[in-house]
Every structure is written in structure tokens, then in C-alpha cells.
Backbone as ProteinMPNN parsed JSONL, in Angstrom:
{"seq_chain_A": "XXXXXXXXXXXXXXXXXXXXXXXXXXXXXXXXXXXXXXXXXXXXXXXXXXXXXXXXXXXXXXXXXXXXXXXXXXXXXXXXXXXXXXXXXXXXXXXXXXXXXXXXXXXXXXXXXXXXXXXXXXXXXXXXXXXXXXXXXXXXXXXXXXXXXXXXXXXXXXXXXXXXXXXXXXXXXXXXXXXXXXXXXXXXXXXXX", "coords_chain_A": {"N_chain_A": [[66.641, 0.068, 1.61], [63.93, 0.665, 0.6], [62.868, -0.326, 2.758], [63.592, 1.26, 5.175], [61.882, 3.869, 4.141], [59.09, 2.665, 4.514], [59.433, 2.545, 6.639], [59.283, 5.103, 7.618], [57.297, 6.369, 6.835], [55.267, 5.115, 7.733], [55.409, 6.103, 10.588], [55.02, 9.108, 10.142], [52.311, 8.439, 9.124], [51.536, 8.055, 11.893], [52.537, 10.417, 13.444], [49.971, 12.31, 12.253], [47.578, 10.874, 12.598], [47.598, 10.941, 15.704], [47.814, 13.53, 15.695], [45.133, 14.382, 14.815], [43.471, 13.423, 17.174], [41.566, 14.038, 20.715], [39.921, 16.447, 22.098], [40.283, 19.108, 21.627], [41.572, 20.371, 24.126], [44.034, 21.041, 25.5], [45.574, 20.083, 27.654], [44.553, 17.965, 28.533], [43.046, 18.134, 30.733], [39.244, 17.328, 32.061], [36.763, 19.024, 30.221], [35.824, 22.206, 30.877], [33.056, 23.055, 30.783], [29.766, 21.821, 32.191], [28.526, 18.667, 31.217], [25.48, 18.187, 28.56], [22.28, 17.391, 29.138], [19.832, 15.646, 27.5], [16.948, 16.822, 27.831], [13.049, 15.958, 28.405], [10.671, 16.204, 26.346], [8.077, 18.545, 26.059], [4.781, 17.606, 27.081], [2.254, 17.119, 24.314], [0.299, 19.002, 22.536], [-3.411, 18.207, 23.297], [-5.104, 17.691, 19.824], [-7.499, 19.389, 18.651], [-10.971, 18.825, 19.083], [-12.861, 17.549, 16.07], [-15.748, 18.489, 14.804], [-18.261, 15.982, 13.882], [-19.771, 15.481, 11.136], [-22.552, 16.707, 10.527], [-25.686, 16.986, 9.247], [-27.85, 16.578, 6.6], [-26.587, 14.918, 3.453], [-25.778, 17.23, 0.503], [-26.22, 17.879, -3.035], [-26.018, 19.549, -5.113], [-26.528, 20.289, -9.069], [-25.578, 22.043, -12.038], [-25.653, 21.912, -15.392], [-24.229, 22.863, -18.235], [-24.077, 23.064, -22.523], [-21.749, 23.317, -24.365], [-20.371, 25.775, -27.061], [-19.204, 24.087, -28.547], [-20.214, 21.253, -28.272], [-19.805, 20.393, -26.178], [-19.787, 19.354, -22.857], [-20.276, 20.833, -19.362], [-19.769, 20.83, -16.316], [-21.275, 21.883, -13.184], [-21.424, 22.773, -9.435], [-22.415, 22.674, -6.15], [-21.883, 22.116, -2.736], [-22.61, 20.699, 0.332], [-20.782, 19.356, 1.715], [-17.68, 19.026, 3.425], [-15.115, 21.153, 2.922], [-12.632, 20.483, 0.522], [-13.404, 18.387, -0.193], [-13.307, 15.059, -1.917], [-14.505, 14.542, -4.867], [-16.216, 12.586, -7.711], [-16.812, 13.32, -11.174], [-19.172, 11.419, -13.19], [-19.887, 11.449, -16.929], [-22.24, 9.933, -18.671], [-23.329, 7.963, -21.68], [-26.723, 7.019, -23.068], [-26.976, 5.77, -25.1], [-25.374, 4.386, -26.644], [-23.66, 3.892, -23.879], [-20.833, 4.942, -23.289], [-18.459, 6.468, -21.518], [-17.845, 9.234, -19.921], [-14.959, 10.506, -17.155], [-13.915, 12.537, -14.573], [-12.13, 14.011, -12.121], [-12.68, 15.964, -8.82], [-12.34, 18.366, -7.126], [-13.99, 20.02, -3.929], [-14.235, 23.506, -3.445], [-14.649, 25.828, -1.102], [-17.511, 25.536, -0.871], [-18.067, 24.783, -3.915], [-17.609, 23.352, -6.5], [-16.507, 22.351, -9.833], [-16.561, 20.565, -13.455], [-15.259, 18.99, -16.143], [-14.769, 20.161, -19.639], [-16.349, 17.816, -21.108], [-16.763, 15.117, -23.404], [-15.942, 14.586, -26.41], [-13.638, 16.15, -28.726], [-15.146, 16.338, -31.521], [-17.397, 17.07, -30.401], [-20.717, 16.421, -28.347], [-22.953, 13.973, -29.33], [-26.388, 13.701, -30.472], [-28.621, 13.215, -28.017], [-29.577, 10.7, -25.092], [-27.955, 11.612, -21.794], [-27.013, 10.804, -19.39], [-25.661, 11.722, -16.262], [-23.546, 11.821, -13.423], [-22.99, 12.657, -9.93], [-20.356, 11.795, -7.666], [-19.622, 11.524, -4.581], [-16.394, 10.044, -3.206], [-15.313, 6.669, -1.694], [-14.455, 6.968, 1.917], [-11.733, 6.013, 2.566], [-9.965, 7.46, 0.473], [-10.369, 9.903, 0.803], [-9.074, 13.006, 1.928], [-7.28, 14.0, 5.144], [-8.477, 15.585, 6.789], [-11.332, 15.897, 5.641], [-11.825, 13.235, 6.198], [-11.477, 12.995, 8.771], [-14.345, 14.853, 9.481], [-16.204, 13.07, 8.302], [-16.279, 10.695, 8.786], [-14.467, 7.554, 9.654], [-14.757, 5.415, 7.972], [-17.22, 7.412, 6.216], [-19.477, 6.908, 8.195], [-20.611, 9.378, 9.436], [-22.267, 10.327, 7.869], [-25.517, 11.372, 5.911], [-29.217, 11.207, 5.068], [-30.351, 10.889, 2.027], [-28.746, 10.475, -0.618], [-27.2, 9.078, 0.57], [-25.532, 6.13, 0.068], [-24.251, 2.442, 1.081], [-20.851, 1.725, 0.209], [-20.634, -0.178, -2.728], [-18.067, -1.386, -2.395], [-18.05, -2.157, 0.008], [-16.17, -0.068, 1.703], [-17.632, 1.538, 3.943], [-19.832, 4.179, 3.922], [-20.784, 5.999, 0.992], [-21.886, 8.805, -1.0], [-24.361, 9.94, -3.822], [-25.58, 11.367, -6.658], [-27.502, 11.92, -9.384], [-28.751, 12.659, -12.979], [-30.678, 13.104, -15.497], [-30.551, 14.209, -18.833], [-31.123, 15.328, -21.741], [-29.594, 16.304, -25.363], [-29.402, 17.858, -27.889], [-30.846, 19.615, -30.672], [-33.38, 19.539, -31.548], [-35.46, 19.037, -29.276], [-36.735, 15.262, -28.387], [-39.541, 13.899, -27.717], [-40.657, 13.027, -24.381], [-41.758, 11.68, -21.705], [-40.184, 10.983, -19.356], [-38.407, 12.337, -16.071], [-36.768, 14.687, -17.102], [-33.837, 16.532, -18.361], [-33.671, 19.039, -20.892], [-31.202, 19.883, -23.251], [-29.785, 22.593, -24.824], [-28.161, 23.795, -27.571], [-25.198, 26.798, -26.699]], "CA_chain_A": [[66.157, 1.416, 1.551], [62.438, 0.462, 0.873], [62.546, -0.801, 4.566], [63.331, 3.15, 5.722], [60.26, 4.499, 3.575], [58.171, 2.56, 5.328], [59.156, 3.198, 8.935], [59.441, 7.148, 7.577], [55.21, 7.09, 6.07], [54.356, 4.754, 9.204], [55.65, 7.547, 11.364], [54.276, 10.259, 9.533], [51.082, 8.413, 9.288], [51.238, 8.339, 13.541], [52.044, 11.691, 14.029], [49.076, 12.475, 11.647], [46.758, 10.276, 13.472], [47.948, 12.019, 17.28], [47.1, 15.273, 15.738], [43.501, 14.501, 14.736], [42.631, 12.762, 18.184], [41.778, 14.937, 21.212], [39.115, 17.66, 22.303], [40.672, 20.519, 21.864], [42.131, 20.159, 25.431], [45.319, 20.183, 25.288], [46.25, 19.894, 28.888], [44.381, 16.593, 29.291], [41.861, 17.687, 32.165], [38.466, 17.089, 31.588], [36.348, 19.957, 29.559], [35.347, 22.944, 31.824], [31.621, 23.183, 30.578], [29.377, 20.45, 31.974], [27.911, 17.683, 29.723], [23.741, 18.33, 28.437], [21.627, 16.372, 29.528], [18.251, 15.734, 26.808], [15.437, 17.247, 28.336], [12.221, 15.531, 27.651], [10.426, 17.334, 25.371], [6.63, 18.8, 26.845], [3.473, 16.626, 26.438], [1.963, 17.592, 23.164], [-1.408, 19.384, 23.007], [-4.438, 17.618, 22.454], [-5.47, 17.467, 18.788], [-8.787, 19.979, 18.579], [-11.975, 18.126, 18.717], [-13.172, 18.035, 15.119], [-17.652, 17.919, 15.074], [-18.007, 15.52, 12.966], [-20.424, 16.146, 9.984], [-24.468, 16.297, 10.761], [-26.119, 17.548, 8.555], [-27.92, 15.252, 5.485], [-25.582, 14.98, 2.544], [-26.914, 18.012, 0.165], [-25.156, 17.83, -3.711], [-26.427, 20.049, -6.583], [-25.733, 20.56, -9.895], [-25.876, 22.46, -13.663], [-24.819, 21.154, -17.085], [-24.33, 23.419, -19.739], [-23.502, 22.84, -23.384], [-20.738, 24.905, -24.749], [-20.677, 26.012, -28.469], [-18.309, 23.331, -28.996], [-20.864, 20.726, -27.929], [-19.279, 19.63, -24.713], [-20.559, 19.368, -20.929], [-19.077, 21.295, -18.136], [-20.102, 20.388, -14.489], [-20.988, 22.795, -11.83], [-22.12, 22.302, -8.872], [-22.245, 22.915, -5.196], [-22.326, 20.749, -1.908], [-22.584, 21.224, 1.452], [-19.806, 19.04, 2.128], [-16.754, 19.633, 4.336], [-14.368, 21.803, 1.53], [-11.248, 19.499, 0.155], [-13.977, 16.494, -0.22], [-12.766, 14.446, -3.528], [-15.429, 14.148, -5.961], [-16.491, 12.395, -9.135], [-18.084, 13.145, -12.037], [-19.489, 10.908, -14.818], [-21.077, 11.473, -17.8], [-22.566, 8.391, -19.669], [-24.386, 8.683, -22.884], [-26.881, 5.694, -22.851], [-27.242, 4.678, -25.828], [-23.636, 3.548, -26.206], [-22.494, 3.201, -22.616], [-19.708, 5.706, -23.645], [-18.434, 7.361, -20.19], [-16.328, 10.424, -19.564], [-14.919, 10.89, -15.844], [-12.944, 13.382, -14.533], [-12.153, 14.315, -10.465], [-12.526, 17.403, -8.833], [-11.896, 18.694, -5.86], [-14.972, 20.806, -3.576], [-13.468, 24.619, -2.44], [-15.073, 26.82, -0.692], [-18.557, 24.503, -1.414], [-18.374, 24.5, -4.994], [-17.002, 22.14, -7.525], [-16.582, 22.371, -11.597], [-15.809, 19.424, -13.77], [-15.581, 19.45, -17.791], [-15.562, 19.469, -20.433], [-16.865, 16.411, -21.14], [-17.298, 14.872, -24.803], [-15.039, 14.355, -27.64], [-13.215, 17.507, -29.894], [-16.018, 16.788, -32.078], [-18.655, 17.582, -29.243], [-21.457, 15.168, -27.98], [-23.913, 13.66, -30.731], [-27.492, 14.144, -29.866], [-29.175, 12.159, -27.312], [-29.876, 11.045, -23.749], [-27.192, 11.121, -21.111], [-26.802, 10.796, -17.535], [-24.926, 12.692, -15.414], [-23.54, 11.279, -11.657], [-21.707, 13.403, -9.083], [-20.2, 10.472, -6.894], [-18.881, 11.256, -3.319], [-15.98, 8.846, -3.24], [-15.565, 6.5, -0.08], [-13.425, 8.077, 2.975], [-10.573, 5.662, 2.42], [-9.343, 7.673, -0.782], [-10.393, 11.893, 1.229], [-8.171, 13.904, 2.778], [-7.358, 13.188, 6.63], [-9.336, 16.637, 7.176], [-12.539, 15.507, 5.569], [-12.627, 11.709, 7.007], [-12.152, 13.615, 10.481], [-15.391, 15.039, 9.509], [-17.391, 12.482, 8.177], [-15.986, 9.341, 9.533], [-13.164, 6.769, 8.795], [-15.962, 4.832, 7.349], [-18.321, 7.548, 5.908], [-20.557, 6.783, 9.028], [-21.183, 10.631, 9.918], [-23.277, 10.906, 6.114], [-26.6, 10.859, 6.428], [-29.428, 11.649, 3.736], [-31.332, 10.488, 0.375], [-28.21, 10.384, -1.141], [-26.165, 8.114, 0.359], [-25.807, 4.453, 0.237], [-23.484, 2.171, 1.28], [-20.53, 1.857, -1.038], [-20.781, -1.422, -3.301], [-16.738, -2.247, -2.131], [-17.933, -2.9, 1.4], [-15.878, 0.5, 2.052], [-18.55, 2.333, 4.316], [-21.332, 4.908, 3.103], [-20.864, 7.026, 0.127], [-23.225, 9.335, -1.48], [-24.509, 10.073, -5.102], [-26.662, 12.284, -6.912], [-27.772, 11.8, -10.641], [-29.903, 13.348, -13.112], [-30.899, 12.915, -16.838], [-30.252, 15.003, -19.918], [-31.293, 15.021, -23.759], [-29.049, 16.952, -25.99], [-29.707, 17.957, -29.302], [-31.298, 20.998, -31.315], [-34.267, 19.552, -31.95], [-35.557, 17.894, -28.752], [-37.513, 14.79, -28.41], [-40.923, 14.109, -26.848], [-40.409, 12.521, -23.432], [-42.104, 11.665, -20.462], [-39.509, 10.685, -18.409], [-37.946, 13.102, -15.647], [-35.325, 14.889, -17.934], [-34.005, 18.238, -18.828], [-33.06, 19.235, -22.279], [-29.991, 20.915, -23.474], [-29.712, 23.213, -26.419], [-26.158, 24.717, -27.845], [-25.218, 27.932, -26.451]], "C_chain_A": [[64.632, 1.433, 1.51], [61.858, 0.093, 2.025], [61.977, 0.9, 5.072], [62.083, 3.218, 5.094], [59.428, 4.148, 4.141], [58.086, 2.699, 6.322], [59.115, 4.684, 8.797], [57.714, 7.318, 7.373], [54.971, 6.244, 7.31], [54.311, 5.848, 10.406], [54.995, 8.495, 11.55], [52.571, 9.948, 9.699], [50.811, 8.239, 11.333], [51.227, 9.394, 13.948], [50.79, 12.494, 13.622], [48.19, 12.419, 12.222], [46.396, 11.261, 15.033], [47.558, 12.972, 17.06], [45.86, 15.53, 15.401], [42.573, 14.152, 16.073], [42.292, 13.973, 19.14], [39.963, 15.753, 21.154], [38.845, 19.093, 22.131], [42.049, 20.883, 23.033], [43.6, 20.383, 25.544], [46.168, 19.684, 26.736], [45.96, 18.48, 29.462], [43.621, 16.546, 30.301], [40.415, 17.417, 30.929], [37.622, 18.661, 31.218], [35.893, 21.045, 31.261], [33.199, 22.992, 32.107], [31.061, 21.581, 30.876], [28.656, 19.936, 30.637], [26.46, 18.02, 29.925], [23.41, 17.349, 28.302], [20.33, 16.056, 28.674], [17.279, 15.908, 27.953], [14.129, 16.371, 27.987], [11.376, 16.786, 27.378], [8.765, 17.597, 26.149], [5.521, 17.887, 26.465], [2.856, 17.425, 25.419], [0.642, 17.643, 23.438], [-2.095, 18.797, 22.218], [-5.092, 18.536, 21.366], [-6.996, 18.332, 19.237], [-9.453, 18.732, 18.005], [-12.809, 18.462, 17.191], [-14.902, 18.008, 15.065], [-17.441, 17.655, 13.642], [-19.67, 15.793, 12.388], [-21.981, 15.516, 10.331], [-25.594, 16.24, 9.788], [-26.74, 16.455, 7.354], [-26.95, 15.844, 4.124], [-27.001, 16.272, 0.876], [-25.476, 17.845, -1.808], [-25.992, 18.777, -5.09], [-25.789, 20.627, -8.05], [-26.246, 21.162, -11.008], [-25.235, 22.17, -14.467], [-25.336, 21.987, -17.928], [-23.574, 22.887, -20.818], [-22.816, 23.883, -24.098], [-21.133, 25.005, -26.487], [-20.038, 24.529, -29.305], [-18.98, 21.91, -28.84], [-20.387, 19.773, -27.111], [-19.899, 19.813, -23.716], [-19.882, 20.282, -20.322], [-20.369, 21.365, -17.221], [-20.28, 21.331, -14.138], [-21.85, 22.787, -11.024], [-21.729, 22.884, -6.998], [-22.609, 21.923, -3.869], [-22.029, 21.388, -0.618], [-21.589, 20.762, 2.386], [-18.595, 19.423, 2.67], [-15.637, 20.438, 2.331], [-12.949, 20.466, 1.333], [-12.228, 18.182, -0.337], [-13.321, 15.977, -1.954], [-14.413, 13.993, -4.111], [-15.323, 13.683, -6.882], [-17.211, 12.934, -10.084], [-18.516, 12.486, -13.213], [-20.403, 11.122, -15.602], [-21.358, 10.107, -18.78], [-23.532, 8.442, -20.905], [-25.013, 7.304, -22.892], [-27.079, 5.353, -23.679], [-26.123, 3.79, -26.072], [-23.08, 3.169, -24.846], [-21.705, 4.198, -22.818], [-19.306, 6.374, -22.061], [-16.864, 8.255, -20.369], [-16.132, 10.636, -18.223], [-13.87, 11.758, -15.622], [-13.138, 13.434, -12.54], [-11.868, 15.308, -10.263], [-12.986, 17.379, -6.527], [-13.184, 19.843, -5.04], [-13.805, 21.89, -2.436], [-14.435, 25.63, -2.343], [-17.152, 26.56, -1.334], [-19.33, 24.511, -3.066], [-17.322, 23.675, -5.935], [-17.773, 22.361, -9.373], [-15.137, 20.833, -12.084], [-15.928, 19.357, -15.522], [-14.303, 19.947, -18.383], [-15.575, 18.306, -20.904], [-17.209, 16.2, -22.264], [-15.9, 14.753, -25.411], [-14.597, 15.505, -28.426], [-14.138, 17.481, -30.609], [-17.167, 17.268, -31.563], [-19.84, 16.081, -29.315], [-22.865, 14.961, -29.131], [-25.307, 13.681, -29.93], [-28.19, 12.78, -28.912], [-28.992, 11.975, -25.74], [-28.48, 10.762, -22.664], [-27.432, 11.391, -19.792], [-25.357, 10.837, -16.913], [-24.285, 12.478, -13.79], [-22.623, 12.23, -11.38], [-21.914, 12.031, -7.798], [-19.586, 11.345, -5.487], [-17.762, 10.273, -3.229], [-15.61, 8.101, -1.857], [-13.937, 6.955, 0.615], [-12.025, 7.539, 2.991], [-9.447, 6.369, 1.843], [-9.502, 9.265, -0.157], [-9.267, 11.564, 1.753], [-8.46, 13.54, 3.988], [-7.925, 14.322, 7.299], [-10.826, 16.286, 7.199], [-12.646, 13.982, 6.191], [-12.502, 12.229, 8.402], [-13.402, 14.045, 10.702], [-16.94, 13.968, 9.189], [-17.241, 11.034, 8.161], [-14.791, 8.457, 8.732], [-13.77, 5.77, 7.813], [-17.13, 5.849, 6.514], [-19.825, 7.859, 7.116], [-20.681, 7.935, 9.588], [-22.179, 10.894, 8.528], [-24.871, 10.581, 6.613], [-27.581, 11.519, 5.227], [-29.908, 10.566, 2.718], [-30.42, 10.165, -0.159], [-27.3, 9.849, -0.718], [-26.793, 6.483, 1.099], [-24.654, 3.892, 0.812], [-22.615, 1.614, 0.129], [-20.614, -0.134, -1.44], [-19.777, -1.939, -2.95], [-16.714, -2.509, -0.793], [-16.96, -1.516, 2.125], [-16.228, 1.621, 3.011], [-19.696, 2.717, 3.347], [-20.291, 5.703, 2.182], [-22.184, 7.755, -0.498], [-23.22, 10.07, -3.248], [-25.734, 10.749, -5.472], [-26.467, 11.601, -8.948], [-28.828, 12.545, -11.33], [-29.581, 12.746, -14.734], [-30.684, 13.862, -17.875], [-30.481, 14.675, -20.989], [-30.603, 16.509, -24.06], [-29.53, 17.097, -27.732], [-30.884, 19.159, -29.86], [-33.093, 21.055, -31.583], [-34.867, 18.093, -30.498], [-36.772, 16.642, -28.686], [-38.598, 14.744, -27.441], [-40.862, 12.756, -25.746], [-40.844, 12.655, -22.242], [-41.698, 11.584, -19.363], [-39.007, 12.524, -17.518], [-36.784, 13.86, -16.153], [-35.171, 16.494, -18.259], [-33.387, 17.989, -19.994], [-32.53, 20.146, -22.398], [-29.717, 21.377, -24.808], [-28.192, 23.944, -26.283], [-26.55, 25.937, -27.525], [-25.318, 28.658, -27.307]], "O_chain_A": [[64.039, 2.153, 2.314], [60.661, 0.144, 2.308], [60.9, 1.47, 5.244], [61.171, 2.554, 5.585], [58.661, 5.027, 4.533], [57.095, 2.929, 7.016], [58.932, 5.419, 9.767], [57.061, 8.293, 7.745], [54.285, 6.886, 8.105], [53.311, 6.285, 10.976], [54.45, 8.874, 12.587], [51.741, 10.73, 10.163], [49.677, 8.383, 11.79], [50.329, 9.771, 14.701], [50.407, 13.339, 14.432], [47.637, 13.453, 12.597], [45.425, 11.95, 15.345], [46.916, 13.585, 17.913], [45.364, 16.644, 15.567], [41.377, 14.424, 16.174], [42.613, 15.059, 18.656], [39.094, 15.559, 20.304], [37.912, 19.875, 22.311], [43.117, 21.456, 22.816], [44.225, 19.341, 25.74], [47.209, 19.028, 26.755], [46.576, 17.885, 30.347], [43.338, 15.5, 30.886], [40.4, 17.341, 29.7], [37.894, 19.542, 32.033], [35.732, 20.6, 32.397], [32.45, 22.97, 33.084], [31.441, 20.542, 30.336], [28.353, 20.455, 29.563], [26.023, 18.167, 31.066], [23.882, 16.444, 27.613], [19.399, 16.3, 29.442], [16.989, 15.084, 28.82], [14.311, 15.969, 26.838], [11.354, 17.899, 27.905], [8.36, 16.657, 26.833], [5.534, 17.46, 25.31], [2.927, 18.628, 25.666], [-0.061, 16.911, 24.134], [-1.926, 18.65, 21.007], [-5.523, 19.669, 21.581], [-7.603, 17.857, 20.197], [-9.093, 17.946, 17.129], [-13.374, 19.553, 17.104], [-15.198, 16.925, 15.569], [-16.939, 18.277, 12.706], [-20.578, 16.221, 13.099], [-22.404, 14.361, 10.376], [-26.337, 15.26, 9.728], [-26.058, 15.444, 7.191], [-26.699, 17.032, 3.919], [-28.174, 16.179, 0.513], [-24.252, 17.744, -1.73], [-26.515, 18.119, -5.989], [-24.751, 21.285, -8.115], [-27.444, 20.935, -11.175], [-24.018, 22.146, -14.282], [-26.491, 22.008, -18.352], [-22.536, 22.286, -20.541], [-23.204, 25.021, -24.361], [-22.05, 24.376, -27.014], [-20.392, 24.091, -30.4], [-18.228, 21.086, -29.362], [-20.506, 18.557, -27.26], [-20.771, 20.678, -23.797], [-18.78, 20.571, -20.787], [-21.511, 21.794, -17.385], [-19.5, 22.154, -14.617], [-23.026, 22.79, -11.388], [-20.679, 23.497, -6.804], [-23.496, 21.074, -3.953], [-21.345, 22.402, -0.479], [-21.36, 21.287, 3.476], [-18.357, 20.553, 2.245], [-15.673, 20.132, 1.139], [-12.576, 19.721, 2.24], [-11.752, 17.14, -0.789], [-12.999, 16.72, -2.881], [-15.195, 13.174, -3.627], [-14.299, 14.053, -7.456], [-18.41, 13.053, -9.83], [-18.222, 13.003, -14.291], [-21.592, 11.062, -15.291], [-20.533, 9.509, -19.471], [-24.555, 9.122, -20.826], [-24.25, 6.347, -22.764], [-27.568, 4.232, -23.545], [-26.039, 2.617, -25.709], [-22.213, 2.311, -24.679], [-22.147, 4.844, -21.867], [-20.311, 6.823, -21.51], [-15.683, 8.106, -20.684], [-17.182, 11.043, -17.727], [-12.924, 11.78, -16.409], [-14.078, 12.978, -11.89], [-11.063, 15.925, -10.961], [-13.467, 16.844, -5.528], [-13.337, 20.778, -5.825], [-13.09, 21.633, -1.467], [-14.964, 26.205, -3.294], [-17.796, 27.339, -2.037], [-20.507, 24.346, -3.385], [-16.122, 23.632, -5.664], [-18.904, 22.459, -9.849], [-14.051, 20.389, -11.712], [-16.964, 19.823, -15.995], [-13.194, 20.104, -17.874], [-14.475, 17.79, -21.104], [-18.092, 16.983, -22.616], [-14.867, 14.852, -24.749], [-15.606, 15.956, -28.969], [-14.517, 18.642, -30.766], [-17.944, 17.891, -32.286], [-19.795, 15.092, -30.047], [-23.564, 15.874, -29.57], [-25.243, 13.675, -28.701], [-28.168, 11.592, -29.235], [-28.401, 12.834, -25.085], [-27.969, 9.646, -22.757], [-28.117, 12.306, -19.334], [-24.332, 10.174, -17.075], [-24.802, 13.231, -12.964], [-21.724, 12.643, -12.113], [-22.904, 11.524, -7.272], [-18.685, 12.029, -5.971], [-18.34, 9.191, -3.133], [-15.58, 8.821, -0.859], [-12.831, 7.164, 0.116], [-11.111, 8.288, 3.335], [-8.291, 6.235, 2.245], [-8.668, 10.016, -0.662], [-8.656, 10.522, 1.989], [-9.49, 12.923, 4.257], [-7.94, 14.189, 8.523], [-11.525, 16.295, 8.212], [-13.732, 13.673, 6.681], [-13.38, 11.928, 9.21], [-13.879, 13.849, 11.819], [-18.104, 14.028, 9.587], [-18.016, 10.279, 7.575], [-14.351, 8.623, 7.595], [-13.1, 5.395, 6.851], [-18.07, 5.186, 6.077], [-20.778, 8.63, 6.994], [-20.992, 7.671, 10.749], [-22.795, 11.96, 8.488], [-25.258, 9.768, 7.452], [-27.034, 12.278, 4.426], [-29.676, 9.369, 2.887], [-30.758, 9.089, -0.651], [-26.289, 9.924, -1.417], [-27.624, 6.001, 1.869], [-23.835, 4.746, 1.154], [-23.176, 1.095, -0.836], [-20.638, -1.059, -0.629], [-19.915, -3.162, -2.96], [-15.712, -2.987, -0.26], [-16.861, -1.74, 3.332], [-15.468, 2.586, 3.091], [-20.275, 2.092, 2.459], [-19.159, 5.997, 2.565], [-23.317, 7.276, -0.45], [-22.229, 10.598, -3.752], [-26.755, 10.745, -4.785], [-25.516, 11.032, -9.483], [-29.736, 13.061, -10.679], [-28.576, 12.132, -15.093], [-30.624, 14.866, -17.165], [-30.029, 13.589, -21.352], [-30.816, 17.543, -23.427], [-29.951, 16.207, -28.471], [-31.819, 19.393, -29.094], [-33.837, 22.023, -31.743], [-34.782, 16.868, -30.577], [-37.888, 17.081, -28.964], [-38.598, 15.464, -26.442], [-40.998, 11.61, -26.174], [-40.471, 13.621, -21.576], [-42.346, 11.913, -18.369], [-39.171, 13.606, -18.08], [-35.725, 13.639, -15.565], [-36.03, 17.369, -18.369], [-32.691, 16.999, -20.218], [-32.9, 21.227, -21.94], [-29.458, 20.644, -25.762], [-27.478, 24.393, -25.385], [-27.669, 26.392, -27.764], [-25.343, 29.869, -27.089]]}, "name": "protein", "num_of_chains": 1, "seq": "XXXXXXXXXXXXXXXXXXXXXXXXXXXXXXXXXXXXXXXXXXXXXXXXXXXXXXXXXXXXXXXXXXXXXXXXXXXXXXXXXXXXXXXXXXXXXXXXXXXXXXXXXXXXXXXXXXXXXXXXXXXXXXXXXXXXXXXXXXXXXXXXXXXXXXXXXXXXXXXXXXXXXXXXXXXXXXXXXXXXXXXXXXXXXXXXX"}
């Protein structure tokens, strides 16, 4: 009897089978509608010429101190918009550095605050806004100013120290503190808001 069962589910599993195969068709000719053929698809339009970036590299900036005795960045550049920026602040008597990254829209850029919850202790720091090299932009801005950097041009840029093209940098000096000191050097001084 376990013989039968299996010639009864082999069965079953054939007529099963027979009724999934098929086109639809049932008569067995071949379909009425011919077969599609892939088209090739149209040549794709050339990529707009981008002008790549002339101009000398232009980067300026202001540092205010908040009540809280922190930094905040701001600054403007003439750079293509999306460029990736740095900014560090370094306090020199320690070395201490704060960095943060910021993004340039619509040709301005803010970066901050900068310092510790207790705010920054008095004294001289320096300030960099970095350009970073074109490896690490957007595939908008290295269309503009090269896959290398090599459209930059300008006072402010060098070539980068990793052998990665040109980058460009701006810096400036700062003394903080309420009571400022007497200094010859090129520096501005920052009093609490």
C-alpha cells in the first residue's frame, strides 16, 4: 500500500508540474505579438563645460568672543560654494587646538564655538582657515579648481605638505583677555562681549 501513495503524490506532483509550464497558449502555436528587440539607448549629452576657477584664492575672516568666553568663526571666500573648509584655533602658549569643519554656502562660512565650557583663558591665539586639498571636495568644486588644486592661484596658497596638489590658507593672530597686553606684533585684541 505505501507503493500506491507514491505512484498517487508522483502523479499528482506531474499533473502539478504540466499545469505550471506553458505561455498561456494553450493551443501550442507560437505567441501572436512579435518578440522586442532592446533598442540602444541614445548617445548621452556631453557633460557642460565647467570654467574652471581664475580668480586668486580670496579668504576672510572675524572672531568674536561670546559672553561665555568662546570663539566663533565667520568668514567669507570667494571660493566655488560647497568648498570644505577648516578651521583651527591654537592657543600658543599650550599648543591646545580646537578644529571643527564647515562647509562654504552661498560664499560664507561660520565655525564655533571654539574653547572649553569654561571659555578661553587669557592670551595669544592663532586662528587658521585651511582650504583642504581637492582629493577630500565635492566632485562640483574639484571640477572647478582642479583634481589637483592646480586652478588656485594667489598669496594664499601653497602646495599641500602631503604631496596632494595646492591648497590654500589664511591665518591671523589674536590676544584675548580684559586687560590687554602691550604688543608689537601684528595682532588684534579681543575683549568679552
Amino acid at each position: 500500500m505505501n507503493v500506491w501513495y507514491r505512484w498517487c503524490g508522483l502523479g499528482v506532483m506531474l499533473v502539478l508540474l504540466a499545469g505550471c509550464g506553458g505561455n498561456g497558449n494553450e493551443t501550442g502555436e507560437a505567441p501572436d505579438e512579435p518578440e522586442q528587440v532592446a533598442q540602444p539607448s541614445p548617445p548621452a549629452e556631453p557633460e557642460a563645460e565647467v570654467e574652471p576657477f581664475a580668480e586668486p584664492v580670496a579668504i576672510e575672516f572675524a572672531v568674536s568672543l561670546g559672553s561665555d568666553r568662546r570663539l566663533l568663526v565667520e568668514g567669507e571666500s570667494n571660493l566655488p560654494d560647497n568648498t570644505r573648509l577648516q578651521v583651527v584655533v591654537e592657543r600658543e602658549l599650550s599648543g591646545v587646538r580646537w578644529q571643527e569643519r564647515t562647509t562654504l554656502t552661498g560664499g560664507r562660512f561660520q565655525a564655533g564655538p571654539f574653547g572649553s565650557g569654561s571659555g578661553l583663558p587669557d592670551g595669544g591665539y592663532t586662528i587658521t582657515v585651511n582650504l583642504s586639498e581637492a582629493t577630500v571636495q565635492p566632485t562640483d568644486v574639484r571640477a572647478r579648481i582642479g583634481e589637483r588644486g592646480e586652478h588656485l592661484s594667489g598669496p594664499l596658497v601653497s602646495t599641500s605638505r602631503h604631496g596632494l596638489g595646492q591648497v590654500a590658507s589664511d591665518s591671523r593672530r589674536f590676544l584675548i583677555g580684559s586687560e590687554p597686553r602691550r604688543t608689537h606684533d601684528n595682532v588684534e585684541v579681543l575683549g568679552v562681549e
